[in-house]
N, C-alpha and C positions, 0 to 999 in steps of 0.2 A: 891138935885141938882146933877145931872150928869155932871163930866167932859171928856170932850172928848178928848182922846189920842191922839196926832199930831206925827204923825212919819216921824224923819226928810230927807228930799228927798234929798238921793244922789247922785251928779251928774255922768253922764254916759258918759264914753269916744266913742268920734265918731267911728263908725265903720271901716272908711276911711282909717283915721290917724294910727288905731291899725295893720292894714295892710301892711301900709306903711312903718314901720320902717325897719319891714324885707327885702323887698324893697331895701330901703337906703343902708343899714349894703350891703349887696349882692354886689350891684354896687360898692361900696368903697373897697370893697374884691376883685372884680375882677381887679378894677383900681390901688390895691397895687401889684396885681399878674402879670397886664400887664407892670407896672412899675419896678417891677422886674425883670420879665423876659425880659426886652429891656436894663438895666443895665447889666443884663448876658450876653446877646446876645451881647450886644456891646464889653467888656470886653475879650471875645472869640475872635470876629471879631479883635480886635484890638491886641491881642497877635499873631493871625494868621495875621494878616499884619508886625507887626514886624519880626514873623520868615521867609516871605516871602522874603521882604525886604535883609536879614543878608541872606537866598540862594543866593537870586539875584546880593548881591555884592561878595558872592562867586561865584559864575559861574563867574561873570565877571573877578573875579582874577584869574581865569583856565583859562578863553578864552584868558585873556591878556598872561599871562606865556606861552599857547600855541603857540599864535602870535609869542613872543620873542622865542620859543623853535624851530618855523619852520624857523623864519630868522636867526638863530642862524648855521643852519642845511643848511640853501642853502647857507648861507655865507662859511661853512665848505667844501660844495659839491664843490663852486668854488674855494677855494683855494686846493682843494684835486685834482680836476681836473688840475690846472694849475700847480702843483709841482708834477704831475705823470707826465706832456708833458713835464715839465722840469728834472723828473731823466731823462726819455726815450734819450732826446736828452744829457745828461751829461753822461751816460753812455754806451749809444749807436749811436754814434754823426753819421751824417749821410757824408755817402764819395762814389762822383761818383754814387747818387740815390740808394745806399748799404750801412744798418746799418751796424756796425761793435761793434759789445758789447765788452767790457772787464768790469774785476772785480769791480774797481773804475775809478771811475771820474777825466779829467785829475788834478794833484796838487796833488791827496791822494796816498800815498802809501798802498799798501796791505801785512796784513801777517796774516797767516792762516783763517780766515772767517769777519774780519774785515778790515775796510779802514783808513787809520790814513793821519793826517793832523797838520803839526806843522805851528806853526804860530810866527814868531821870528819879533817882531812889534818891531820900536823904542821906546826907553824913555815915547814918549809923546804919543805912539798910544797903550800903554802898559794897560792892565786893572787890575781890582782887577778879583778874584774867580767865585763873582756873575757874574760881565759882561763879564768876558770870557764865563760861561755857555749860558749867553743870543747869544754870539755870534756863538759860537756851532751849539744850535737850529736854529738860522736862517738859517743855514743850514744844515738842516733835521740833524742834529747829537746830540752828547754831548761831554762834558770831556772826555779824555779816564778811563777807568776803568781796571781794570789790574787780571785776573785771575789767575794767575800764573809765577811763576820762569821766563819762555820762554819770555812771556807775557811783564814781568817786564822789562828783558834784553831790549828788543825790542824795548819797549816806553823809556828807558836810550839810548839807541841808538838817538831816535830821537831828545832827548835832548842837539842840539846841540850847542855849545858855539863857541858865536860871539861876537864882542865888548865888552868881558870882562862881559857879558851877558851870565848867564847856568840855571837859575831856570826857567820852565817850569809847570805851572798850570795840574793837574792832578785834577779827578772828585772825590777827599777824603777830608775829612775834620771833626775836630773834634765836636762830638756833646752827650750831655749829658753822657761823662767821656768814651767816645769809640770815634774810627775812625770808621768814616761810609762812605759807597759810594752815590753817591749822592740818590742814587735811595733806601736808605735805609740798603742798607745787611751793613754786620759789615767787615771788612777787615781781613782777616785770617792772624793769629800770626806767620803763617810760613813765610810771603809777609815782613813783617817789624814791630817791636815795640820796639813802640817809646810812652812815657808817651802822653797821648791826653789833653790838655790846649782847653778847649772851646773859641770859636771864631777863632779857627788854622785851617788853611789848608793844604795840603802838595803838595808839587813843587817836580819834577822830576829834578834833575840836574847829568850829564852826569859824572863828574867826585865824586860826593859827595853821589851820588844815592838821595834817596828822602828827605825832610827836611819838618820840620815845622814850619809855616810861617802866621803871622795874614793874615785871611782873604781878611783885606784892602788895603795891600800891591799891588804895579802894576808891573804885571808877562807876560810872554808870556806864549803860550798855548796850549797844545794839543787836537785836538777834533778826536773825533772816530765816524763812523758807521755803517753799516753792509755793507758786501759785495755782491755784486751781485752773483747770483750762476749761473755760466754758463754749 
């Protein structure tokens, strides 16, 4: 008897399917790719919206500070305008349709290139250091300052004593262990020294010469400014 060999049949993958896989994988590759790339993309976009953003609220804080810098500057131009019509006519007062100039403004005394102006206030119209300088400025000036020997005499002159009343505010006062003027320079040791006490200021008085005096004390005042040059 013959047996006959049975060889077992095995099964064949569809042609289709073995195709397809590649297929598959492909599309899933391209759709992590495009996935990605719109996560970058966004990422990008959105960092560049942020630093657009952070310009744009700078610019706006230059436009704004410019705003404020130009009104700042026309406010300046009219008060410049209006206290140059007002030296013109204080110095140069108009008589019979004919300016007639002089040095200072009537009230100020003049000596050599400056205009000096004392102010001998009562008790109660009396200030401290600070507010005599504020009052100064408001009229284009300041404290006197005193250059020299001449200078010194000059401003003791104008310190004159009236109701038992002789200390007179001058523009020194002590600051971090030196007398300084107000504008900074240091006071020369040949003008006066005198130990400087922080918070002191020094008063011109007419028989005493100058003294050192808290700041907060209420004094009358000397203010200075320049003189017209004719």
């Amino acid at each position: 008897m013959f047996r006959m060999n049975r060889k077992t049949q095995q099964p064949t993958k569809s042609p289709s399917f073995t195709q397809s896989v590649p297929t598959v994988a492909g599309c899933w590759l391209i759709l992590l790719v495009i996935v990605a790339l719109r996560i970058y993309f966004t990422s990008v976009i959105s960092a560049n919206n942020t630093k657009l953003t952070a310009k744009n609220q700078e610019l706006e804080t230059e436009k704004n500070n410019l705003t404020e810098q130009i009104k700042d500057l026309e406010m300046k131009n009219a008060v410049s305008v209006t206290q140059a019509q007002w030296s013109i006519d204080a110095y140069c007062p108009p008589k019979n349709n004919v300016r007639q100039c002089k040095a200072c403004e009537t009230g100020w005394g003049v000596f050599q290139s400056s205009c000096y102006a004392y102010h001998d206030a009562e008790p109660s119209d009396q200030r401290t250091w600070e507010e005599a300088r504020e009052y100064c400025k408001g009229k284009i000036s300041d404290l006197v300052t005193v250059a020299d020997e001449k200078e010194k005499n000059h401003v003791s002159g104008l310190s004159v004593p009236s109701e038992g009343l002789t200390e007179y505010w001058i523009g020194l006062r002590a600051e971090g262990g030196k007398w300084k003027w107000f504008d900074g320079t240091n006071l020369a040791d040949s003008l006066w020294k005198q130990t400087p006490v922080d918070g002191h200021c020094a008063v011109s008085d007419q028989k005493e010469g100058w003294k050192s005096v808290s700041c907060g004390e209420r004094k009358r005042w000397i203010c200075e400014k320049a003189a017209l040059s004719l």
